[in-house]
C-alpha positions in Angstrom: 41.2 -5.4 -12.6 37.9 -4.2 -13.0 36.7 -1.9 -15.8 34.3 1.1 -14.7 31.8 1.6 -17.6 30.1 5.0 -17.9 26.6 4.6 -18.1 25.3 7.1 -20.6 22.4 9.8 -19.6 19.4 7.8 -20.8 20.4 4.7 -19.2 21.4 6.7 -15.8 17.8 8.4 -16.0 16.4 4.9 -16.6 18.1 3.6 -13.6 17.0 6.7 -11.3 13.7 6.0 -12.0 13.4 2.4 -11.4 14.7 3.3 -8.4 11.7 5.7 -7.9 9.5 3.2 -8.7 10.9 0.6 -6.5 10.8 3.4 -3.6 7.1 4.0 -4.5 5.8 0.5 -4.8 7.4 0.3 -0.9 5.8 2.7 0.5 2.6 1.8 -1.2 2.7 -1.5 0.0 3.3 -0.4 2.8 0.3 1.8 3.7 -1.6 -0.7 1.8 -0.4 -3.4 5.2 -1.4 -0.2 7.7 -4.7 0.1 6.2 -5.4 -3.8 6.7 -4.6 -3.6 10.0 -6.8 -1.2 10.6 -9.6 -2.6 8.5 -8.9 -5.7 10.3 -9.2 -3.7 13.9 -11.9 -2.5 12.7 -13.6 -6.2 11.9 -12.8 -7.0 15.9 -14.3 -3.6 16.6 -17.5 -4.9 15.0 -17.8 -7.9 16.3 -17.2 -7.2 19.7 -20.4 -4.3 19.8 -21.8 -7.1 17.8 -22.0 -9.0 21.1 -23.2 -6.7 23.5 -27.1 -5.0 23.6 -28.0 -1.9 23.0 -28.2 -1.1 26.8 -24.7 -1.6 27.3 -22.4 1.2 28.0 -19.8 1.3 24.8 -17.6 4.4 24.4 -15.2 5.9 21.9 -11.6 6.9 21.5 -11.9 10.7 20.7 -8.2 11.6 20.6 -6.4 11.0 24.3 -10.6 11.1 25.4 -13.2 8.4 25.7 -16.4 9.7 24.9 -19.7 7.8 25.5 -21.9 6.7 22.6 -24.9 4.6 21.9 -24.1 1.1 20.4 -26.1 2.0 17.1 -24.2 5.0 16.4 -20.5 3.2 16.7 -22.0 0.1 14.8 -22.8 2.6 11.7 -19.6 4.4 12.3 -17.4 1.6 12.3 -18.9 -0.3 9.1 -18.5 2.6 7.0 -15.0 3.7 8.3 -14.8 -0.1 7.0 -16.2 0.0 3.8 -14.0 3.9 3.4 -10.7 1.3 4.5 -12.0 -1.5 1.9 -12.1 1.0 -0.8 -8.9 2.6 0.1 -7.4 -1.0 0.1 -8.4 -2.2 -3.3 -6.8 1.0 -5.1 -3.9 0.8 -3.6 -3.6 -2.8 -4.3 -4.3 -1.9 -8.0 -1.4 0.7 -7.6 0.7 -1.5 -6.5 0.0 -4.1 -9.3 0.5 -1.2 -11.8 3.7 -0.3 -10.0 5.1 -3.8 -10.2 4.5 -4.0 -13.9 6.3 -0.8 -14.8 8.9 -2.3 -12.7 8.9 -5.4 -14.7 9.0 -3.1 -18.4 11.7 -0.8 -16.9 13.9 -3.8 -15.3 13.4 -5.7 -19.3 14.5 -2.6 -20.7 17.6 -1.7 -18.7 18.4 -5.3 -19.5 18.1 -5.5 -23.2 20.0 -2.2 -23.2 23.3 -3.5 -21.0 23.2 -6.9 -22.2 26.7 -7.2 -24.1 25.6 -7.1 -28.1 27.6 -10.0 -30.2 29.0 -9.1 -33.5 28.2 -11.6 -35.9 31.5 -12.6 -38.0 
């Protein structure tokens, strides 16, 4: 026979937003993992105009369209569409970090509130 407890208001508003918060950090983490694929896409990207000369015919993916450029021009493009994906990175990393520690205090606090108080006799 099990018991079914009502949960009072503040405790059912506490649990609907852990939930919330455990449904942000997700999908924070996981643009955050998109983002690092790309930034690391990006790195391969580099490396690869990195090895060709500046005669070389490179081109770029313009929608459904490859468009010709010069290998200076996607060099520059690319590094800063890098350092735009690093920055991107880090603050969703510190959301994330800020994220898991309301977690953490919420999680403490449901706990303290349903653990089962003992009378002293």
């Amino acid at each position: 026979m099990t018991e079914e407890v009502e949960l009072p208001p503040q405790l059912q508003e506490q649990l609907g937003r852990l939930q919330q918060l455990q449904q942000t950090l997700q999908a924070v983490i996981t643009q955050k993992q998109q983002l690092e694929i790309e930034a690391s896409e990006t790195d391969k990207a580099i490396s690869e105009l990195d090895k060709v000369t500046d005669q070389t015919s490179v081109y770029k993916s313009v929608g459904s369209l490859l468009i010709k450029s010069d290998r200076q021009t996607l060099l520059t493009e690319l590094k800063e569409r890098k350092e735009l994906l690093g920055t991107r990175i880090t603050v969703l990393g510190r959301q994330e970090e800020r994220t898991k520690e309301r977690i953490k205090e919420l999680q403490e606090k449901l706990q303290e509130k349903l653990r089962p108080t003992s009378s002293a006799s």
